[in-house]
N, C-alpha and C positions, 0 to 999 in steps of 0.2 A: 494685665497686671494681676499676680494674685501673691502675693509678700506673704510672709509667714505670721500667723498670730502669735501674739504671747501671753502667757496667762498673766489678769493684775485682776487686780480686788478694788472694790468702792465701796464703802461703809454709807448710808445714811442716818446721818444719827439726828435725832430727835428729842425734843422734850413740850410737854405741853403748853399751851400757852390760849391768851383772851383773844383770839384772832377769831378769823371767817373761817381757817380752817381749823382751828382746832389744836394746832400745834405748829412748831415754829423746825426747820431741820437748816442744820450749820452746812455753809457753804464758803468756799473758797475763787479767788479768782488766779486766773493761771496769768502768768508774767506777759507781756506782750511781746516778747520775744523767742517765748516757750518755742519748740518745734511741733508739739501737737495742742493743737485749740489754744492759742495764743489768744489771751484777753476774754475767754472763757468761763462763767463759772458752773464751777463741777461741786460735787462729792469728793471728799477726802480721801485717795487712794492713788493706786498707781501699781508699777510691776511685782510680781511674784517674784521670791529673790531667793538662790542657792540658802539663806542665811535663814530665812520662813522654816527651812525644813528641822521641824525641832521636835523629834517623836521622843515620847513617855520623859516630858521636861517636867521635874519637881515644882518649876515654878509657876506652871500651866495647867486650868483645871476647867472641866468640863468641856463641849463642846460637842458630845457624843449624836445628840438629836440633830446640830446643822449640820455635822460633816454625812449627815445617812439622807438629809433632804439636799446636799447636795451632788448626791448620787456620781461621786468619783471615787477612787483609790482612795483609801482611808490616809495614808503619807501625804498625797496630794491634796485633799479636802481637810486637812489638818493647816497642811504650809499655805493653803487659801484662805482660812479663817484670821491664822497669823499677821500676815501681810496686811491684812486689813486693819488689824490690831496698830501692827508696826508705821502702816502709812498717816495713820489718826494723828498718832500721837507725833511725830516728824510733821506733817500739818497742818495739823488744827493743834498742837500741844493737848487733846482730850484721852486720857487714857482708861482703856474698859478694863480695868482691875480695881485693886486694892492690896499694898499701897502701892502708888503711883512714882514713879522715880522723878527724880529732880529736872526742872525744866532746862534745866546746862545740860539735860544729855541729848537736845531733839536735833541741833546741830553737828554735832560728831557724828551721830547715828545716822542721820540724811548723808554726810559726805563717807560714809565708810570707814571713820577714824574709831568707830564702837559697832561691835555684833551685837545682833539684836541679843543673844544669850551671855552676852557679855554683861549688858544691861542689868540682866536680868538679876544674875549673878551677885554684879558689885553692888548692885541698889536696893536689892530686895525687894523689887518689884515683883507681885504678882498681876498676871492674867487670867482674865473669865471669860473663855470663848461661850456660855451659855448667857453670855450679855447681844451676840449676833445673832442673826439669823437670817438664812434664805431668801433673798426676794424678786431678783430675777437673774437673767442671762443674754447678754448682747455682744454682739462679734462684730465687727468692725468691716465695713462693707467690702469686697474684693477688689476695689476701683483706690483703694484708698492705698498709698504708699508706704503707711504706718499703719500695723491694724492687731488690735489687743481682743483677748478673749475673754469676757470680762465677768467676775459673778458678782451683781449686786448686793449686799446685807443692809439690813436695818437692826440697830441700837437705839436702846435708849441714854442720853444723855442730861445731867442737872444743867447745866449750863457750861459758859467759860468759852473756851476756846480763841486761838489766835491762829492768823497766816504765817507763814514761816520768813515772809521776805527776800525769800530765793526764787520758788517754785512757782510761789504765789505772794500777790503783791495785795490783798486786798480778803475781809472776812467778813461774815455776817452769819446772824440767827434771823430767816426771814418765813415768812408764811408762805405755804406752798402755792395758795393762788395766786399772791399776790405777786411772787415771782414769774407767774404766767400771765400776767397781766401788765406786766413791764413787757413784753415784748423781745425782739432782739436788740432794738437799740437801747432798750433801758435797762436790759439783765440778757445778755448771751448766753445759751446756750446750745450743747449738741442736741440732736434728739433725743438718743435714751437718756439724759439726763432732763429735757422738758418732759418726756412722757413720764418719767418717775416722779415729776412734780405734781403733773394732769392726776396722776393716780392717788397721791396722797391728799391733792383738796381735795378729791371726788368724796375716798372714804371720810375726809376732816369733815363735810359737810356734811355726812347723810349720820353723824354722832360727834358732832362738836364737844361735847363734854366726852368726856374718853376717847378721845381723838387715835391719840399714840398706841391706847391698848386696841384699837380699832384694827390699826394695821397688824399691830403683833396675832392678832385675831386671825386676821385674814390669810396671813404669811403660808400656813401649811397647807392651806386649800389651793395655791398657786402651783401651774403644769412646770414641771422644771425641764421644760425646753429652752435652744438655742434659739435668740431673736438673732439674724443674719440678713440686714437689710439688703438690697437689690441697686444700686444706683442706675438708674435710668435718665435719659435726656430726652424730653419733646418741647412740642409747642409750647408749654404750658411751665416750660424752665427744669430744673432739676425735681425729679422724684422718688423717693424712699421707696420703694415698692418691700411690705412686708406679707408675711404667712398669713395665706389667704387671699390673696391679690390673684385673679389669674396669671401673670405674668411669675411670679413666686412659685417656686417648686414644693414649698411647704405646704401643709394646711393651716387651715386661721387657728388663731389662741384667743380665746376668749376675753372679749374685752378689749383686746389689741385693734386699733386700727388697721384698714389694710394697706393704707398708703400714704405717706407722710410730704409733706408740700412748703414751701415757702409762700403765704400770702401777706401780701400789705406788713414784712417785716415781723410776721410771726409765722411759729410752726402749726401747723394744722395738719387734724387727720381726717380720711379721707376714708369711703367706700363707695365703688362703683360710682367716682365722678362729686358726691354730694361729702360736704363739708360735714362731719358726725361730730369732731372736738375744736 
């Protein structure tokens, strides 16, 4: 099986907060009926859409630094920063502008009753793509039915946010560890979205106070390579096999595990057999 990927966008958006990590990032829970990652919770986002493609819009400002760390076609690294604009606010209701248009438009605009520059237009809404920025890149394994091409971003956010009651049934502002410490029976998750968790207590920990400027810190010293896990079957049940794995055709990425595992109902990483996260 190898289906076609499609390009979508995740936002993690952020704000600080009195926790263990250092800040708290908005999360969403997917419908239980969804077709991909039913009962799931993710990051605010989802597919790149003809409607994303919005070059030299008067109502759209900046963005020049992530679309060049996102090392694509400047049209395409434009409608990717967008989409992730556009999927936030459809949602989570969080909008990375100023001013924000009216929360009656997040429903139209989800079922295709309003263009996202339609939006823009009637509401006078602006956008700040220099509110994103780069954080990682994960592809959707070749075994998998449905498989998206995905560029992560981190924002900062003040608060707010709600689920949409379609898409997703369920919201929160929660700590990054503490998310990974719920487990899968107590917080589901896919893998690139638990290791984007793993990453954000790591750095909330090692600078609790400036937690959020911690990552925005970190963001541009990150490889912007394709993470394209490997699904493998042994004894040992299903395995992630990532860059760096002998079995992987890539080389490792620093910091990445090389192989990703289901134990005792949680995700764990893995090098040469021994348990590292």
């Amino acid at each position: 099986m190898n289906a076609p990927t499609h390009p979508a966008t995740t936002i993690l958006l952020l704000r600080p907060a009195s926790t263990a990590s250092g800040m708290e990032v908005f999360m969403v829970q997917r419908h239980r009926r969804s077709g991909f990652l039913p009962s799931a919770w993710v990051f605010p986002g989802g597919r790149v859409d003809p409607q994303d493609a919005l070059p030299a819009h008067p109502a759209i400002r900046g963005g020049d630094a992530a679309m060049q760390a996102l090392a694509q076609d400047p049209e395409v690294a434009r409608a990717t920063l967008l989409a992730g604009v556009r999927e936030t606010w459809e949602e989570a209701g969080i909008w990375l502008g100023d001013p924000e248009p009216p929360e009656s438009t997040r429903g139209p605009l989800h079922r295709g009753e309003l263009g996202f520059a339609e939006l823009l237009e009637q509401h006078g809404a602006r956008v700040d793509l220099d509110r994103v920025v780069p954080w990682s890149w994960w592809i959707t394994p070749r075994a998998e039915p449905r498989r998206y091409d995905t560029r992560f971003l981190v924002a900062r956010a003040a608060g707010g946010g709600r689920h949409d009651d379609v898409e997703t049934t369920d919201s929160r502002w929660i700590c990054p560890s503490e998310a990974v410490e719920l487990g899968q029976e107590g917080f589901p998750t896919a893998p690139p979205t638990w290791w984007s968790l793993v990453e954000l207590a790591t750095l909330g920990a090692s600078a609790v106070e400036g937690a959020v400027d911690a990552v925005f810190a970190a963001a541009p010293t990150r490889p912007v390579r394709a993470i394209e896990p490997m699904m493998l079957f042994s004894d040992v049940g299903m395995r992630l096999v990532l860059p760096g794995n002998p079995a992987h055709p890539e080389p490792a990425i620093e910091g990445l595990p090389h192989e990703v595992r289901m134990v005792d109902r949680r995700w764990r990483g893995f090098e040469g057999g021994t348990i590292t996260v």
